[in-house]
C-alpha positions in Angstrom: 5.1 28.0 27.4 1.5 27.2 26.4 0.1 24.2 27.3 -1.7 21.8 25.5 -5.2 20.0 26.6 -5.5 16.5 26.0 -8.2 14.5 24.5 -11.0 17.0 26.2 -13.8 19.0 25.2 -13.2 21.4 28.0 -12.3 24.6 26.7 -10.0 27.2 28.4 -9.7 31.0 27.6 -5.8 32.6 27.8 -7.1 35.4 29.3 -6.8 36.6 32.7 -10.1 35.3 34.8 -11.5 36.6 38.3 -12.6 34.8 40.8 -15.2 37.1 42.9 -16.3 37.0 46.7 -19.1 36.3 48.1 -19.0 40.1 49.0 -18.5 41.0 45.0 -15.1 42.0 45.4 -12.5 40.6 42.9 -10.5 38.1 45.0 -7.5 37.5 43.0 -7.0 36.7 38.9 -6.9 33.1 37.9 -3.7 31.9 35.1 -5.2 29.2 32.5 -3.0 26.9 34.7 -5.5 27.9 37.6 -8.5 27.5 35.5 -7.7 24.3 34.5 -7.9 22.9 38.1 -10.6 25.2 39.4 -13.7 22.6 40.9 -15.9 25.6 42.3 -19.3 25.6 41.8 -19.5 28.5 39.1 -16.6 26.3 36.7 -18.8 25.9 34.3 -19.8 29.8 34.2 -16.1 30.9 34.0 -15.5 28.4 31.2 -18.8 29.4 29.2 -18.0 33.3 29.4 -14.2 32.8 28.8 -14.9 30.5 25.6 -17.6 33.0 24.3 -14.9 35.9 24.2 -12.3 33.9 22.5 -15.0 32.1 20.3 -12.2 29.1 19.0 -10.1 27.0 19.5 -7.7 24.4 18.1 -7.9 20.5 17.7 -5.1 18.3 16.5 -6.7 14.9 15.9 -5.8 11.7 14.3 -9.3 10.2 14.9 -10.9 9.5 11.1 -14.9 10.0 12.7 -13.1 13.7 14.2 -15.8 15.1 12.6 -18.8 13.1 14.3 -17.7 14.8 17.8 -16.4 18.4 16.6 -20.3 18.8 15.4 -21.6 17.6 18.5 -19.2 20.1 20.6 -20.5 22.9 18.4 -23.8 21.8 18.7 -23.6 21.9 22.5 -21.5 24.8 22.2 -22.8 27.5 19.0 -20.5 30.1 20.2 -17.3 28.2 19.8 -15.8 27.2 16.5 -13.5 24.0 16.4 -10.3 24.5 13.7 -9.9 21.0 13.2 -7.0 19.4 11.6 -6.5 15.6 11.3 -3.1 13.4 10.2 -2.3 10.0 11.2 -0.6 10.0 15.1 3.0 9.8 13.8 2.9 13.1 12.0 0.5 14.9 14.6 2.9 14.2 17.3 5.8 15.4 14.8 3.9 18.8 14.2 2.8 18.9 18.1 6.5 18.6 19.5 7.9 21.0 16.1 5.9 24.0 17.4 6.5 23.5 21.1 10.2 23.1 19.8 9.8 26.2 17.6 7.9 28.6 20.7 5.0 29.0 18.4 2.5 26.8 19.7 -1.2 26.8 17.4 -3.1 23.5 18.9 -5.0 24.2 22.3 -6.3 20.3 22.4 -4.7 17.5 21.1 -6.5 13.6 20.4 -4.5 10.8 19.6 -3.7 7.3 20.5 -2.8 6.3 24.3 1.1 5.3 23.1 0.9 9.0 21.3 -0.8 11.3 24.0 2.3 9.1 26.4 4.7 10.9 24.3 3.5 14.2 24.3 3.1 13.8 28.2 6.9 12.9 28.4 7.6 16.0 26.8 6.0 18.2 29.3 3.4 19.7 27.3 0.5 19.2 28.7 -1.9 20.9 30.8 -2.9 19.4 34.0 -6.6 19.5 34.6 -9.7 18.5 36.5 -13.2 17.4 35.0 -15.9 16.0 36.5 -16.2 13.1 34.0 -13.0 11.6 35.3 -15.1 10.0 37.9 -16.3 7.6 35.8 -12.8 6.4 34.8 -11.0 3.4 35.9 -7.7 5.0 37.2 -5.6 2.9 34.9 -7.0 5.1 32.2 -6.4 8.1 33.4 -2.5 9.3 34.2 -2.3 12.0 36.9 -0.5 14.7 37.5 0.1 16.6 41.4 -3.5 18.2 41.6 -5.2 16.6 38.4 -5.0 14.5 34.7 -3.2 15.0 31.5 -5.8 13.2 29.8 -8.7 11.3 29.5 -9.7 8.1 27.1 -12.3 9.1 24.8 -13.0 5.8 22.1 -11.7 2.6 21.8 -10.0 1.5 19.0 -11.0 -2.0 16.7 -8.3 -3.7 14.8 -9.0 -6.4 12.2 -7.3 -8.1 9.2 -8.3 -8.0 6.0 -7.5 -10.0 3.3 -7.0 -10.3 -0.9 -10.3 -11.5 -2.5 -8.8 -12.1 -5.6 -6.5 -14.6 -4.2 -8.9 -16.0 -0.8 -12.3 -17.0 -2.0 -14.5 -15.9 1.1 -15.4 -19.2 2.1 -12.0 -20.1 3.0 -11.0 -16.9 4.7 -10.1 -17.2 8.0 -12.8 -16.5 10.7 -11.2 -16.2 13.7 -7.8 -15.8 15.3 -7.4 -19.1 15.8 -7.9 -19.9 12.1 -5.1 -18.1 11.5 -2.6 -20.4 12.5 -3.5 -22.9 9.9 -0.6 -24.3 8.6 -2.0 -23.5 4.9 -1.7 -19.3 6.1 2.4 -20.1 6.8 3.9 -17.2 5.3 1.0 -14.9 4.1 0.4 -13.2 6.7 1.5 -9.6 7.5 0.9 -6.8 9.9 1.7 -3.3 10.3 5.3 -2.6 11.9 4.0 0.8 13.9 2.4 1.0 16.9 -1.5 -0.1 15.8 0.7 -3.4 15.0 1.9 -3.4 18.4 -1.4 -2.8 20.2 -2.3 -5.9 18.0 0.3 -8.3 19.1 -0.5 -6.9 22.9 -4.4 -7.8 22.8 -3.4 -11.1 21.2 -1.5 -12.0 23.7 -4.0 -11.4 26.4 -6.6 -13.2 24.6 -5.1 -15.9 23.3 -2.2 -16.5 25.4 1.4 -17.2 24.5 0.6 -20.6 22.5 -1.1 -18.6 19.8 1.9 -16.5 19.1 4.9 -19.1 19.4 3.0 -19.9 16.3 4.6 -16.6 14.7 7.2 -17.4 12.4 9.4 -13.9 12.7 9.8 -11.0 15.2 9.6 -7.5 13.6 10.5 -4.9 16.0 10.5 -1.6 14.9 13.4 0.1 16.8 13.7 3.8 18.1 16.4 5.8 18.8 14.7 8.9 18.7 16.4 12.0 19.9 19.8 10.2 19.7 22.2 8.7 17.3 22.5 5.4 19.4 21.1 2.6 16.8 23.5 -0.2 18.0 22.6 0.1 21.5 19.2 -0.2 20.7 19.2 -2.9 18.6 21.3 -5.2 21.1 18.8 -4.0 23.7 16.2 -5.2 21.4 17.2 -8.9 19.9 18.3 -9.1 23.6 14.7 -9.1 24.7 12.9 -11.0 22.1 15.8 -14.0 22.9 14.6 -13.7 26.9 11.3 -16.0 26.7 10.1 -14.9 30.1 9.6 -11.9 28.0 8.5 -13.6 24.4 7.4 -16.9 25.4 9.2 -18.2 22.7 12.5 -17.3 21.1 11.8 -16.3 16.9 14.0 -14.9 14.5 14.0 -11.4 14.6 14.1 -9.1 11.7 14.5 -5.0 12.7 13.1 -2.3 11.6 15.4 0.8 11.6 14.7 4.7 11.7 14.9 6.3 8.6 12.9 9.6 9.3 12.7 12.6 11.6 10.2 13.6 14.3 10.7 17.1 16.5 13.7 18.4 15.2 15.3 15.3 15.2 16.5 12.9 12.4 17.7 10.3 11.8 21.4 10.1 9.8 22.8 8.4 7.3 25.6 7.4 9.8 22.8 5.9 11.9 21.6 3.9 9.6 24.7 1.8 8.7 25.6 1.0 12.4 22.5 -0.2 12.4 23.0 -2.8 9.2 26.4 -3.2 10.3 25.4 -3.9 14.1 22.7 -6.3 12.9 24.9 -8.6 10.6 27.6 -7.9 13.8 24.4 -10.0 15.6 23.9 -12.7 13.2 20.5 -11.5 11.9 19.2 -12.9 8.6 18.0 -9.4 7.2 17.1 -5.8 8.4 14.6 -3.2 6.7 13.9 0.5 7.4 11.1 2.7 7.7 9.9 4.6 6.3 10.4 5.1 2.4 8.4 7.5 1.7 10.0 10.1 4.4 13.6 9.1 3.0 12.8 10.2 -0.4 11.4 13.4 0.4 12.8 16.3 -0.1 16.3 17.1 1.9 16.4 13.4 3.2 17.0 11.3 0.2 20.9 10.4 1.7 18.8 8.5 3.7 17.7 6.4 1.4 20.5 6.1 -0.1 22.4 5.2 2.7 20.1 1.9 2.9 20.2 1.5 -1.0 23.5 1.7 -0.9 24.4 -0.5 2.2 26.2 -4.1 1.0 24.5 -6.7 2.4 24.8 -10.3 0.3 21.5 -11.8 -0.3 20.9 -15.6 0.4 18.3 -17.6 -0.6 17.2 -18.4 3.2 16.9 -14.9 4.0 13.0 -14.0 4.9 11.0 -12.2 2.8 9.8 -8.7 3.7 6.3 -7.3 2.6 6.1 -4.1 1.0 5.6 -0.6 3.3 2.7 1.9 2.2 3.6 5.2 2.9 1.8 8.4 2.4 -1.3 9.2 1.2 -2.9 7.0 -1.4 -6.0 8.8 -2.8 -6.9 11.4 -4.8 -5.9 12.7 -8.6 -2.2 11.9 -9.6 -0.1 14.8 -10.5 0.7 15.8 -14.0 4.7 14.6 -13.6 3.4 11.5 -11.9 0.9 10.7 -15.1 2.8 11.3 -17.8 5.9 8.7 -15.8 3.0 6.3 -16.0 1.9 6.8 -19.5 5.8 6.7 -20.7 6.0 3.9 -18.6 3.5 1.2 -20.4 4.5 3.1 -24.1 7.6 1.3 -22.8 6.4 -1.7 -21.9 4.0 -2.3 -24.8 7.1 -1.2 -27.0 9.7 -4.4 -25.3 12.3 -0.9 -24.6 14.3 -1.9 -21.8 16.3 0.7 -21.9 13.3 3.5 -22.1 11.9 1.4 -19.1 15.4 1.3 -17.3 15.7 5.5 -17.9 12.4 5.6 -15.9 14.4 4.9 -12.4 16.8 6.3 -10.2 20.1 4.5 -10.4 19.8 3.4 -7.1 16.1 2.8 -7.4 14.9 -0.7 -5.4 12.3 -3.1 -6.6 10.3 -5.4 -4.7 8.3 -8.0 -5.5 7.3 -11.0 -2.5 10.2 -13.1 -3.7 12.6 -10.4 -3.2 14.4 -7.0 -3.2 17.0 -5.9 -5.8 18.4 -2.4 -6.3 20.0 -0.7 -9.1 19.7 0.0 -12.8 21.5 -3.3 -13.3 19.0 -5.5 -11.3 16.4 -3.9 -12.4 17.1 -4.0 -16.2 17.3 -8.4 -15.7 14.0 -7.8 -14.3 12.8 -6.9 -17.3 14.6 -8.6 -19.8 13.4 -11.3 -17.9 9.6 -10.3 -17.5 9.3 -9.2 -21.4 11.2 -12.4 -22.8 10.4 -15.3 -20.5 7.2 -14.0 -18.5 5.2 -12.2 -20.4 6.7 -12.3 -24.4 4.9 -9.5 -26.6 2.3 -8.9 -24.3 -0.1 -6.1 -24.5 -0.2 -3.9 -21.1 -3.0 -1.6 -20.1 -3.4 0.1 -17.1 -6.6 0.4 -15.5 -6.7 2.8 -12.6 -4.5 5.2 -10.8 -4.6 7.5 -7.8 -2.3 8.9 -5.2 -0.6 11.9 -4.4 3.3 13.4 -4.6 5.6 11.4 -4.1 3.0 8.0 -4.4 1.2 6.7 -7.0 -0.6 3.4 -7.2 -2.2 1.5 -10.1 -3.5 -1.7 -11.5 -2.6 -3.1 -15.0 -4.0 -6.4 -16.7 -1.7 -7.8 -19.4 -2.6 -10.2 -22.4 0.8 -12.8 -23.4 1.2 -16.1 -25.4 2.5 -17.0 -22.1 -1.0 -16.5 -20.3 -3.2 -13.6 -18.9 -2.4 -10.9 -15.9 -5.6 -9.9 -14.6 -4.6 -8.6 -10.9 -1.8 -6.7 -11.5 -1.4 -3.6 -8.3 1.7 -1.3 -8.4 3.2 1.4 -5.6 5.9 3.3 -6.7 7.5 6.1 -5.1 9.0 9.2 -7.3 11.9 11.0 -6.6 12.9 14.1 -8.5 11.1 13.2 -11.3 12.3 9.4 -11.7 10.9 6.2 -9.9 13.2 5.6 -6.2 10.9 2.6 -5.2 8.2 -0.2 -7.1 6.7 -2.6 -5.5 4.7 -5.0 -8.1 2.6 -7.8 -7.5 0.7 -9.8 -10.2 -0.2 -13.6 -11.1 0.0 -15.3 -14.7 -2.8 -17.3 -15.2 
């Protein structure tokens, strides 16, 4: 099987190379696997001459500057052309491990995240190989093989927090981590549930020591179960570990994340995914979300979602509130289907027609605000009884930008009421088949 190289700009050829005595007799044929370890003193001939007959090669990246180094490589290197293609880590890995799976492998070098590049190793598909760079790498950094590495580090990664302008004047944004655990930031806070959110809990713990995070109000684990159908296991494994506070440092509720997607062949199932809800009420949990919305809707998964829509679980006022996911790409010109939803959309609004508004949705369609999550036509028709009689009576609606790509689209609205003015109104929704599966609205009346 073809091997992968790993966050490298060392290129290897898949051709047979010689290796030649000192007499000028071929010695024996070298296999890329050879290559890849060779230290002689002509290594950087045989690369040079094998790269110049096959003249490319393949990068999988999920670096968003990929293009900064790919110039320089070319630069260094005129007679090699990079075929770049970038995608966040999730869905690199997902497309590396579905070709390897598939026996028709088209990346040569793969760059991604240390937790990513991990997974990829565990899978056996990369290439073990020597540089003479590694030198100058702490050996934490670099994970050996027998005779060499599966990778190398190649950038450090910065993570920060941003925050709402239109609610936070500048001046009283927090400045530093330790400003965020001001009372007055209780409950406003949130931060990614994947792995970049994970890397940010670990450096904050090493920085600012356990105290800092025993002032975190909730634990929100995102729980695998990856290439089995094992939720329940995993999630005892999990709320067992977060109540250990040799582990934690202190003992928070926890509220899990659960699988709703697919990655190398695998996926999860709608089977999975009510042991899991049924496993964490079994545990006394307060609530329970899944991830990710965006994958469940797509096409050929949508009994995913709708094994989570459909799942009974009683709300109660004490339950903590969940902030909304942001799947898929968010840029770029909305499709005609997703416009013309939109347009029929504030016709309906500006028009007080429930039910045209109501016809928009899926019947099983959720909608979130940050007080809550309801789903179904029902629910979602009080919204708006609700929001066009009590809220916002005969207001006017206009919607002021949009962007996103199938199956997202985002926009902002203003509306004008007796009741008062909307100014900051942002909407996601996410479209299935035609019809909206998921809206999440936020918006102030001032």
């Amino acid at each position: 099987m073809k091997k992968l190289l790993a966050a490298s700009c060392c290129f290897l050829t898949a051709a047979w190379c010689w290796l030649f005595s000192a007499t000028g007799f071929a010695a024996a044929p070298l296999t890329p696997s050879q290559l890849a370890l060779y230290q002689g003193a002509d290594r950087e001939k045989i690369l040079v001459e094998g790269a110049k007959r096959e003249g490319q090669f393949t990068l999988y990246t999920s670096h968003t500057w990929f293009r900064t180094f790919v110039k320089e490589f070319e630069k260094k290197y005129p007679f090699v052309k990079a075929n770049e293609w970038r995608n966040d880590s999730k869905t690199l890995i997902r497309k590396v491990l579905e070709e390897a799976k598939s026996g028709r492998v088209l990346v040569d070098v793969v760059e991604s995240t240390a937790d990513g590049m991990g997974l990829i190793k565990r899978e056996g598909l990369f290439q073990e190989y020597y540089s003479p760079e590694a030198r100058y790498y702490p050996s934490e950094l670099k994970p050996k093989g027998k005779n060499g590495f599966f990778y190398l580090p190649n950038r450090e990664t910065y993570s920060s927090l941003g925050f709402n302008t239109k609610l936070i004047p500048p001046a009283n944004a927090p400045r530093s981590l330790k400003d965020l655990i001001d009372p007055r930031w209780k409950g406003k806070m949130a931060i990614t549930g994947t792995s970049t959110g994970v890397r940010w809990i670990g450096n904050v713990l090493d920085v600012m020591g356990r105290e800092f995070l025993e002032k975190c109000d909730l634990n929100m684990p995102q729980v695998y179960w990856e290439q089995a159908h094992n939720p329940d296991t995993q999630l005892a494994r999990t709320v067992e570990e977060f109540a250990n506070t040799s582990l934690v440092g202190y003992a928070r509720p926890v509220i899990p994340t659960g699988s709703a997607y697919g990655t190398g062949g695998w996926r999860a199932t709608p089977d999975d995914l009510r042991l899991f809800f049924s496993k964490a009420q079994s545990l006394g949990l307060a609530a329970a979300n899944a991830y990710s919305w965006d994958w469940a809707t797509s096409a050929g998964n949508t009994e995913l979602w709708d094994a989570v829509a459909n799942y009974s679980w009683p709300f109660t006022a004490s339950a903590p509130v969940t902030t909304p996911p942001t799947g898929g790409t968010t840029t770029g010109a909305l499709s005609d289907a997703a416009a013309d939803l939109l347009t029929r959309y504030f016709n309906a609004l500006n028009n007080g027609d429930v039910d045209a508004l109501v016809a928009l949705y899926q019947p099983n369609a959720a909608h979130v605000t940050a007080e809550r999550t309801v789903v179904g036509s029902s629910a979602i028709r009080d919204y708006y009884n609700d929001l066009l009689t009590n809220r916002l009576p005969s207001a006017n609606f206009v919607m002021r930008s949009s962007s996103g790509h199938d199956p997202t689209a985002m926009f902002t609205w203003t509306a004008n009421s007796s009741n008062g003015l909307v100014n900051d109104g942002s909407d996601t929704v996410g479209l299935r088949e035609g019809l909206i599966q998921y809206h999440y609205t936020r918006f102030t009346v001032a």
